[in-house]
N, C-alpha and C positions, 0 to 999 in steps of 0.2 A: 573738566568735563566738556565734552563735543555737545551741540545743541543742534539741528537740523532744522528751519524756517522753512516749512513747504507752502509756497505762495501759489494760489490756485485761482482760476478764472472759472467757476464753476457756472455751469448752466441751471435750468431749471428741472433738470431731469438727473434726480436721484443715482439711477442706476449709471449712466454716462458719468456722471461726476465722482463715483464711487472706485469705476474703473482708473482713474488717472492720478485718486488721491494712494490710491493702492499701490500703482508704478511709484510714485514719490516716494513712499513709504520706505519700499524695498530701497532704490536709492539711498536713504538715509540713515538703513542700517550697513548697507555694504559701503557708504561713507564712514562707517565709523561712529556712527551719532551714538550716545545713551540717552536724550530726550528729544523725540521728535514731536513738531506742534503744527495742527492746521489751523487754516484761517475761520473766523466768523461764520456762519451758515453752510457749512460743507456739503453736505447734504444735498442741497437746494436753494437759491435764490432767487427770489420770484415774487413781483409786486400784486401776483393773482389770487385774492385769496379764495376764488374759486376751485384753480389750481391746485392749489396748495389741499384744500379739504380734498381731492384727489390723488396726490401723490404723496401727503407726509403720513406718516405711522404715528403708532405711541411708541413709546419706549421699549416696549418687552418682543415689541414686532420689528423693528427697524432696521433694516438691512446694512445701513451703514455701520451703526453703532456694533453690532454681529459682527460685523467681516472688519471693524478695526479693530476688536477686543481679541479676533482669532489674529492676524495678524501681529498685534505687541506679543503675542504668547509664543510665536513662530519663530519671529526675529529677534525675542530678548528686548526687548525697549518700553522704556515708558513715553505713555504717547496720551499729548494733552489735545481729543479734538474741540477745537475752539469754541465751537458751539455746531449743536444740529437743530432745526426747526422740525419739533416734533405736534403733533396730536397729545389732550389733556385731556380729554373728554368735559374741557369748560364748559358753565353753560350757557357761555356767550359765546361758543365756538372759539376760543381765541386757542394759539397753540404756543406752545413754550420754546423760546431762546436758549439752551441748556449746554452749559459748556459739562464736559469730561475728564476726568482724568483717568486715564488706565493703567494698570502697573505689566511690568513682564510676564508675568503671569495670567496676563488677560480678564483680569477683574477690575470691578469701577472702585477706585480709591477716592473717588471723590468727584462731588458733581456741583453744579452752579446755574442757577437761573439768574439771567441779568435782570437787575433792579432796578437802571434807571433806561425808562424807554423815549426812542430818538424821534419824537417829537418835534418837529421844527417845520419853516419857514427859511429855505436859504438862499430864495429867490421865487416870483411869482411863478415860475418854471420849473422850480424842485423842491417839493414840497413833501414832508413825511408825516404818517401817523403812527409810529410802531406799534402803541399802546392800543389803535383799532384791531392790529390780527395776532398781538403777543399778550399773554399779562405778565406784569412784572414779578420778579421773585421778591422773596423776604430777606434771604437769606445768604450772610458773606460763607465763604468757604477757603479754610485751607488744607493742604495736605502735605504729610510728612511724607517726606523720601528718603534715602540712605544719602542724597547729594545736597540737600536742604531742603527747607520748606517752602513751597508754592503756594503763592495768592492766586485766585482767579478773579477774572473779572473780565466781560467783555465789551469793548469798543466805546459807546459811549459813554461807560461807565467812568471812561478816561478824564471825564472834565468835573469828576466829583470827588475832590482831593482828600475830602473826611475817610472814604471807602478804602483806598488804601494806607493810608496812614493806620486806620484801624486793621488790616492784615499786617502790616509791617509791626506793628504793637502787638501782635498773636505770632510773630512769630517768623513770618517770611521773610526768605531772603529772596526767592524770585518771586514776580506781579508776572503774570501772565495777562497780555490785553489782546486778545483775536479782535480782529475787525475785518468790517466791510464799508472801509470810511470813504464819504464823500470827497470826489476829486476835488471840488471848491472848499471844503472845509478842511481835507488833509492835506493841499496846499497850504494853507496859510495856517495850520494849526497842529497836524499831529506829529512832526520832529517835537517842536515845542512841549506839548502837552506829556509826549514820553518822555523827556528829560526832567520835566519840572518832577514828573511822579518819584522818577529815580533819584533825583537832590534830596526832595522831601524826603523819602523813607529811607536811603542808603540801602535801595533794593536793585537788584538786577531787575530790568524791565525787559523782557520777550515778546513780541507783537505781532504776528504770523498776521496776515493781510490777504484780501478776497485781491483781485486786479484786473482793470481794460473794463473790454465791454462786454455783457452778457447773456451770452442769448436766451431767449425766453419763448416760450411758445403762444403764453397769452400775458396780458399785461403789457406795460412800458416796458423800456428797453433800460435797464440800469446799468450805472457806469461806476467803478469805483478806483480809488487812488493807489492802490501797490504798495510800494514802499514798506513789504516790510523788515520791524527794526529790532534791534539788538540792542540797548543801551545800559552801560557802568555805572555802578552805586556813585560817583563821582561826577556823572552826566555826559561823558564821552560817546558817542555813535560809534559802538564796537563794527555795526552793518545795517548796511542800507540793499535791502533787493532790485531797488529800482521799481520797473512797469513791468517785465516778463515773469509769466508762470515757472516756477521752478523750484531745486532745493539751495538752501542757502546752509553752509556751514558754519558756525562760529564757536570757539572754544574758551571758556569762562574759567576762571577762576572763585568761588564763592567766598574763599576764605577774603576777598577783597568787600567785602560787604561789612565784616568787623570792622576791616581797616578805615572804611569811610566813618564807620559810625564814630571809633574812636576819635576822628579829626575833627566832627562835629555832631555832636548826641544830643539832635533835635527831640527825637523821640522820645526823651527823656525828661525834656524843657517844659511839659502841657502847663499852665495855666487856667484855672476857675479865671471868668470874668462876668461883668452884666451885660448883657445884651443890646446893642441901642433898638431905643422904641420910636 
């Protein structure tokens, strides 16, 4: 099966970023692709959450989420957009991180709010609170396909090893992980952290990635690390996108996902134990 990584440097302006993810799109069905996947916040990215209650929708209004639902139905594909930052009508204004999944026939097979929000301190100079303009979801998701089953999950969720072990245990053979990962932390951690998920569960790992720098109209200027990746139930770097926006090819095999499990059927090994106090 052909996979398509469309790595995008989106702005904060919806419509702009909608236009480019659309060119990608096409690309990736006249590559050949049968699953195309965008990166983390397609949509919009943007540290305004002034902005933001400005230009995001809810869901039944949202012009992205429309025009890549008419799109998979156009070009035959299923297309995982990574997430869109949408309007919930909370009532602490917060707005939801929501990954997709769409089939060729342009319906949602399946959808995901990220759980663990990126919270951190990774310097006195880059500083997050996701959980001030997102709320987290409850809820893991996966979906069947005629090519196998897919885990969602997005970006930070990466460093909570329970989350996909429990989709790998339901059933998936791909972990889909969109991001918009910090350039100092996906330096020094997100090769690592998508191998380790792929050892663990004997899942193919897919990781479409925001990238560079971002222009934004209000708020700071955010930066993010690229790279995105492709990695084998065995831990191998099938592909790496590097720093430029673009489509990335890579062509998988799933039946290799038995093959690892059979060489080592972690998944199978769980253990009860006591907890230290």
């Amino acid at each position: 099966m052909r996979l398509a990584l469309l790595q995008l440097n989106v702005s904060d302006d919806p419509v702009a970023n909608l236009a480019v993810t659309r060119d990608y799109l096409a690309q990736a069905a006249q590559g050949g692709a049968e699953f195309a996947l965008t990166p983390e916040v397609t949509n919009c990215l943007s540290a305004s959450r002034s902005w933001q209650q400005q230009v995001l929708q809810m869901q039944e209004d949202d012009l992205t989420l429309a025009a890549l639902q008419e799109d998979a139905k156009a070009l035959g594909l299923w297309v995982l957009i990574g997430s869109l930052a949408l309007q919930t009508g909370d009532a602490a204004g917060r707005f939801a991180n929501r990954s997709f999944m769409i089939d060729p026939d342009g319906q949602i097979a399946g959808q995901y709010d990220k759980i663990h929000m990126f919270d951190v301190e990774v310097s006195p100079e880059e500083t997050y609170r996701e959980s001030d303009g997102f709320r987290p979801g409850t809820k893991a998701s996966v979906v069947r396909t005629p090519f196998g089953t897919v885990g969602q999950s997005i970006c930070y969720d990466v460093r909570f090893a329970y989350l996909y072990r429990a989709l790998a245990q339901a059933g998936a053979d791909i972990l889909t992980v969109p991001a918009a990962f910090s350039p100092v932390t996906g330096a020094a951690h997100w090769e690592v952290l998508l191998r380790a998920r792929a050892i663990e569960t004997g899942c193919f790992v897919v990781a479409p990635a925001q990238t560079g720098v971002h222009e934004n109209h209000r708020g700071k200027t955010r930066k993010t690390y690229g790279h995105s990746m492709v990695i084998a139930p065995w831990g191998e770097v099938l592909a790496d996108a590097g720093t430029e926006p673009g489509v990335t090819f890579v062509d998988i095999d799933v039946s290799d996902v038995s093959q690892a499990r059979s060489r080592v059927p972690a998944l199978t090994h769980d253990r009860e134990f006591d907890r230290p106090k």
